[in-house]
N, C-alpha and C positions, 0 to 999 in steps of 0.2 A: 473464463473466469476461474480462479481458484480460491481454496478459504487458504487462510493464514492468521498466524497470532502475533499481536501486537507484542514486540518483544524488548523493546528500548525506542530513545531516540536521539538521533545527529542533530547540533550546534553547527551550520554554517553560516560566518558570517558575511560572508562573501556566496554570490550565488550569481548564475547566469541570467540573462534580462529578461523576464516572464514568471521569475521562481521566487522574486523576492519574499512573496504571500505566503507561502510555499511553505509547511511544515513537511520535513522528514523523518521517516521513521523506520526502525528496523522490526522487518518481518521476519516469520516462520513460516515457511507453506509447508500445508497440512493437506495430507489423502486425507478420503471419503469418512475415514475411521478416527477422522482428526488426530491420528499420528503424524510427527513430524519427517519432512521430505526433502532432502537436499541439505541444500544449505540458507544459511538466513540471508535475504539482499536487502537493501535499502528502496524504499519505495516513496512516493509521494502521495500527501496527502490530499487526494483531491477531494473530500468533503470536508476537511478542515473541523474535524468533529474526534478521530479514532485517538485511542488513547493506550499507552502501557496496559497488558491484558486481554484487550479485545481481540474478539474475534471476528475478521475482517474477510471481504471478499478482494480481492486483486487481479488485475492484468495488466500481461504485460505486450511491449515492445510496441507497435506503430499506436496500439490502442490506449495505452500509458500515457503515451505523448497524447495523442489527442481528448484526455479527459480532464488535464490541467485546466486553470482558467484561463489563462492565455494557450491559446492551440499549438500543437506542435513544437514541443519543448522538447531538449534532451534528458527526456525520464526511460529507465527502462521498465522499470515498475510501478503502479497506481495506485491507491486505494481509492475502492469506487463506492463500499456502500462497509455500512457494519451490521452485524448479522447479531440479529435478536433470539433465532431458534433455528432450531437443526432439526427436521426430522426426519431418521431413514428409515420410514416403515413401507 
């Protein structure tokens, strides 16, 4: 899992069969130090909760897929949970 911030979100109105539900959303992954990492990719929302702002947990690739509602979708990236507090002491 990585953190990442809720950075925008994608309009499709057309979507593959399992995604319809399916809110997208563009991320930010963030190191340890909640600096930004790479670059921003589009993830799916599987708690159907995150929003513009937040701050989210993600993963990706086989595990993406299988956190959707419908199992085993073409997602490469997830949102799995939203993060209420950071602490790194």
């Amino acid at each position: 899992m990585k953190l990442a911030e809720v950075t925008g979100t994608v309009v499709a109105s057309v979507k593959y069969e399992g995604l319809e539900a399916v809110k997208f959303l563009i991320v930010q992954p963030l190191d340890r130090e909640q600096n930004p990492v790479g670059r921003q990719v589009v993830a799916a929302d599987a708690v159907a909760m995150a929003g513009p702002g937040e701050l989210v947990y993600i993963v990706e690739s086989r595990e993406a897929a299988l956190a959707c509602p419908v199992g085993f979708v073409p997602v490469d990236h997830a949102i799995v949970g939203i993060v209420d507090q950071v602490d790194r002491s």
